[in-house]
N, C-alpha and C positions, 0 to 999 in steps of 0.2 A: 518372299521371292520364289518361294519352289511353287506356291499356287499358282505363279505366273507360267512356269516353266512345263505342269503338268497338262494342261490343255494344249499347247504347242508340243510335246511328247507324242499326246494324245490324236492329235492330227498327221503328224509324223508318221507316225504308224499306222494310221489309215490310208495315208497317200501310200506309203509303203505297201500295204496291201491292196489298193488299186494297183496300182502299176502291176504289182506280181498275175494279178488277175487278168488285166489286160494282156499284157506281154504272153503268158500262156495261150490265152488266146488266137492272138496272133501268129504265135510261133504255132501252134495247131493248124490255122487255118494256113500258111506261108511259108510253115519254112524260118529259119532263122534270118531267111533274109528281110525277114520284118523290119520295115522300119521304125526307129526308135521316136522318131516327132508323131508316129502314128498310132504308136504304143500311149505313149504320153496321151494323145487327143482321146483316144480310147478309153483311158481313167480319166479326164476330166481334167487335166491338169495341161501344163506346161514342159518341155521339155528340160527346162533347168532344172524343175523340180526332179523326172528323173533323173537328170547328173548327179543330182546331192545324193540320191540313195544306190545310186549305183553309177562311178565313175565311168564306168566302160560299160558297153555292152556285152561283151566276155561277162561281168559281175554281173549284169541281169540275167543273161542266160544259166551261171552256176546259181543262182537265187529260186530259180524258177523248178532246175532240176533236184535244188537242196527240199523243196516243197515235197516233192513227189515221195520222198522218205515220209513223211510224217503219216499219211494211211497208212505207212505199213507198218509202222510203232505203234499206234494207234491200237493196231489188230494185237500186234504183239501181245499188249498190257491186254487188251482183254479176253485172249487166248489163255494167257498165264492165268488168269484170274478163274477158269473153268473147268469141268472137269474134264472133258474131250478136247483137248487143246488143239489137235490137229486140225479137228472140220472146224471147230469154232475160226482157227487164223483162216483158215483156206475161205470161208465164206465172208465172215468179215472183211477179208483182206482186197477177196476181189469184188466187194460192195463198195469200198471206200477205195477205190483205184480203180473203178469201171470211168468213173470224170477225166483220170487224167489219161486214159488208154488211147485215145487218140491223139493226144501229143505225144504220146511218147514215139507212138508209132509213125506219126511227122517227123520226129527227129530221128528217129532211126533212119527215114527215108534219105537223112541232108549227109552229104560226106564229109559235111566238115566238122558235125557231130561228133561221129564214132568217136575218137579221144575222150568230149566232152560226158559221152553217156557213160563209158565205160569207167571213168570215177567213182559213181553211183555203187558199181561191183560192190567194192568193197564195205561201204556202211551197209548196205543190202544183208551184205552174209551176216554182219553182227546183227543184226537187227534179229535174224530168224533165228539166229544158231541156238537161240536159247528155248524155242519153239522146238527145234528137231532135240535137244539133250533132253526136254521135258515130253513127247512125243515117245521118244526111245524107252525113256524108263518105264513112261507107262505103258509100255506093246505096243502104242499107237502108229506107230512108224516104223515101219523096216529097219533093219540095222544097217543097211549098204546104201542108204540115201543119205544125203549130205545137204545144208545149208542150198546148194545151189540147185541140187533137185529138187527140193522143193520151191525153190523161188520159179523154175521152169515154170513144176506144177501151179503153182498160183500164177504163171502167166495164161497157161491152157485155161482155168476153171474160169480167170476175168473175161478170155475172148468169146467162152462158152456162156456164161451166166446161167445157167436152168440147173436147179435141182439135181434132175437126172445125172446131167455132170458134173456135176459136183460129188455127185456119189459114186459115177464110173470115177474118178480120177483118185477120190478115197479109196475107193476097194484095191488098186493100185499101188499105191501108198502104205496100205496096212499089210504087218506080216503075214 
């Protein structure tokens, strides 16, 4: 019975990640005022089908912005993994969050947003903090910067993208 169960899983999760794909997109190019039979049409699917994985649209939308976390854990683990942990998160970070820069920047644009984005705050800080205590010890990082300074700073180096700034925004950064 679970061989039956695992292909249907396996689908699931596919449509599950259509939809997330789509609905990003959307909400990039619209606004949350995206419609949701458009999202749907968009991944290829039906609209019942998104209701099964996201009863409301409030839960696609926290789906979508729960995605936008994982570039930056991503960077984390291979920040930690490094010996210059700072430039490694900062460049990683805003290679793997140059795709989502533009929706976030759409939804910052929507007012109905703001509550919605400002959630995100808090996994954000945990995400890095472990970046700025491993940064610190090793001199990489100022002592007067915090979790959210450097999230700024990784939003300046994704809008910038070159080299060069990435290294004006380091020199900044370091003591």
């Amino acid at each position: 019975m679970t061989s039956d169960l695992s292909p249907r899983r396996r689908d699931a999760a596919r449509n599950r990640e259509r939809l997330l794909e789509a609905a990003a997109a959307a909400f990039r190019e619209e606004g949350l005022g995206a419609s949701v039979n458009h999202i749907a049409t968009d991944a290829g699917l039906n609209v019942a089908t998104l209701y099964r994985h996201f009863p409301t649209k409030d839960d696609l939308v926290a789906a979508v912005l729960d995605e936008l976390l994982e570039p930056l854990a991503q960077a984390r683990d291979a920040a930690l993994e490094s010996e210059d942990v700072l430039a490694t998160f900062l460049r990683e970070a805003a290679v793997q969050q140059r795709g989502h820069h533009g929706l976030v920047d759409a939804l910052r644009r929507d007012p109905a947003v703001a509550g919605t984005l400002s959630r995100l705050r808090e996994p954000a800080i945990a995400i890095v903090e472990p970046i700025v205590e491993r940064a610190q010890a090793r001199g990489q990082l100022r002592p007067d910067f915090d979790a959210l300074d450097l999230l700024i700073a990784l939003r300046m180096v994704a809008a910038a993208m070159t080299d060069r700034h990435v290294d004006v925004i380091l020199r900044g950064l370091r003591p």
